[in-house]
BAKOL-45411 format. One record per residue (C-alpha): residue in three letters; x, z, y. Coordinates in steps of 0.02 Angstrom, whole numbers, plus 50000, padded with zeros to 5 digits. Last residue first. Example, Ala and Ser with C-alpha at 12.3 -4.5 7.8 and 13.67 -1.06 7.14 Angstrom:
BEGIN
SER506845035749947 ALA506155039049775 
end
This chain:
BEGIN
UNK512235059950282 UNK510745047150285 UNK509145052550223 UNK508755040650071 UNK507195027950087 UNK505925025250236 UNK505025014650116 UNK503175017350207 UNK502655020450060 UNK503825030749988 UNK504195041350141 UNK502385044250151 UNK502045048849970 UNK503405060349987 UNK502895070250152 UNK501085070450053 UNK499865058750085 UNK497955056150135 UNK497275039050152 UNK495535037450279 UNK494405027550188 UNK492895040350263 UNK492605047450102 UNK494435047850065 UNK494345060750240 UNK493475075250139 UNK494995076750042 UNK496065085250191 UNK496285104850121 UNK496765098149951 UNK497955088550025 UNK499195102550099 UNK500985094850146 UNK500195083250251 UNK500155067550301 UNK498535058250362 UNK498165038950378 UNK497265028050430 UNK497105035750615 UNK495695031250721 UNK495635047350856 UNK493895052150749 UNK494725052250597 UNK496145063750653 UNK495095076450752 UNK494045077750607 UNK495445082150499 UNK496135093850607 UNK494425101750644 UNK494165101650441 UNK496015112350437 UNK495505123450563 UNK493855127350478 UNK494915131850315 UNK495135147450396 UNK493825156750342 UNK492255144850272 UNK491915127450227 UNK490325125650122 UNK489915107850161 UNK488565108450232 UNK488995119950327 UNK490635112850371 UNK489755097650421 UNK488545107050542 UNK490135114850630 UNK491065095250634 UNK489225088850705 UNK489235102050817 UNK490785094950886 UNK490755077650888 UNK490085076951082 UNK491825086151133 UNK492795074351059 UNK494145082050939 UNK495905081051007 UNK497395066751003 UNK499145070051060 UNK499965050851027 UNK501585056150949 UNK503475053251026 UNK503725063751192 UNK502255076551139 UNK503065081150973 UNK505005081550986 UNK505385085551166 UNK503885093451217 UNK503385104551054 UNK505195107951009 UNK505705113851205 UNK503925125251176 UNK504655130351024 UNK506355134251110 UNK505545144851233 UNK504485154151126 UNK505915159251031 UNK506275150850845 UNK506075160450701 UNK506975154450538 UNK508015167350512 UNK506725179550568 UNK505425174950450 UNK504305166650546 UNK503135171050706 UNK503835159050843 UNK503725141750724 UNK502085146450662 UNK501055148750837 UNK502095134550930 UNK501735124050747 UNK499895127250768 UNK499665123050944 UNK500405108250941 UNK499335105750773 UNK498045108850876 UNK498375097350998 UNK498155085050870 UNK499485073250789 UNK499855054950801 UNK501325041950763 UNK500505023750800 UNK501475015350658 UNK502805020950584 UNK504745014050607 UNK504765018350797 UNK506435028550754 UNK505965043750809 UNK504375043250682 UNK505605037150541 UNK506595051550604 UNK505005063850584 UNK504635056050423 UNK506425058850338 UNK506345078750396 UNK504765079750306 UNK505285070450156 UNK507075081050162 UNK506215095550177 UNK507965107750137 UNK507855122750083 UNK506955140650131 UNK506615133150314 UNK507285118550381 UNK506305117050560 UNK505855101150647 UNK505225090250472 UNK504625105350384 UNK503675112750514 UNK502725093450583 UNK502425092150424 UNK501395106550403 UNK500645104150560 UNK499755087550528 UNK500415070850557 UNK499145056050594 UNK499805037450541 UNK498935025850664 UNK498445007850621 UNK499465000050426 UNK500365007450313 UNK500814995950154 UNK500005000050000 
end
């Protein structure tokens, strides 16, 4: 399958590709350069995920934590210089809450289904993510989900160089 319209990154890779953390993320970190590169499509996120990573990034493990100041340096330089910020309309709102009803979406997983929505309704064909289960309800919509691996093998992004 070759990608194709907007490619929509959510927090988790967003984490793994800007922070190493327990490891390497070497599909993570791959993506982010591809994204540096101009070799994907359309790059986008959410402002939540902006959000998201800020709130992650300055509450980890302390060998891993970054300052606020540096994740706000992160989130500028890295995240709102290269990816189209995208948020959920206002008028799709309720329909996102009656959705989750529906649905049966409850606790936190509300953020994830805002993400989602906020991706689908910004036009992306794609979503990465290092937590699929929690972004099935796109397929219905024709919207791919991948994994940091499935990306970098699709999109043939190949090795990291060392």
């Amino acid at each position: 399958m070759a990608l194709s319209g907007p490619v929509f990154f959510d927090t988790s890779v967003l984490l793994g590709g800007l922070i190493e953390q327990r490891g390497p993320r070497d599909p993570e970190q791959r993506a982010l350069t591809a994204v540096a590169a101009g070799k994907l499509p359309s790059p986008q996120t959410s402002w939540h995920c902006c959000l998201e990573f800020f709130s992650v990034a300055t509450r980890l493990p302390e060998e891993y934590r970054v300052s606020p100041a540096d994740a706000a340096l992160l989130v500028e330089e890295e995240i709102l210089a290269r990816f189209a910020v995208v948020d959920l309309p206002g008028a799709a709102r309720r329909d996102l809450l009656r959705a989750a009803a529906a649905d049966a979406i409850g606790g936190g997983r509300i953020y994830d289904a805002h993400i989602a929505e906020s991706a689908r309704a910004a036009g992306a064909r794609a979503v990465v993510t290092g937590n699929r289960r929690h972004f099935v309800t796109l397929l219905r919509h024709g919207i791919v989900v991948l994994t940091p691996d499935e990306l970098v093998r699709e999109a043939r992004l190949g090795a990291k160089e060392r």
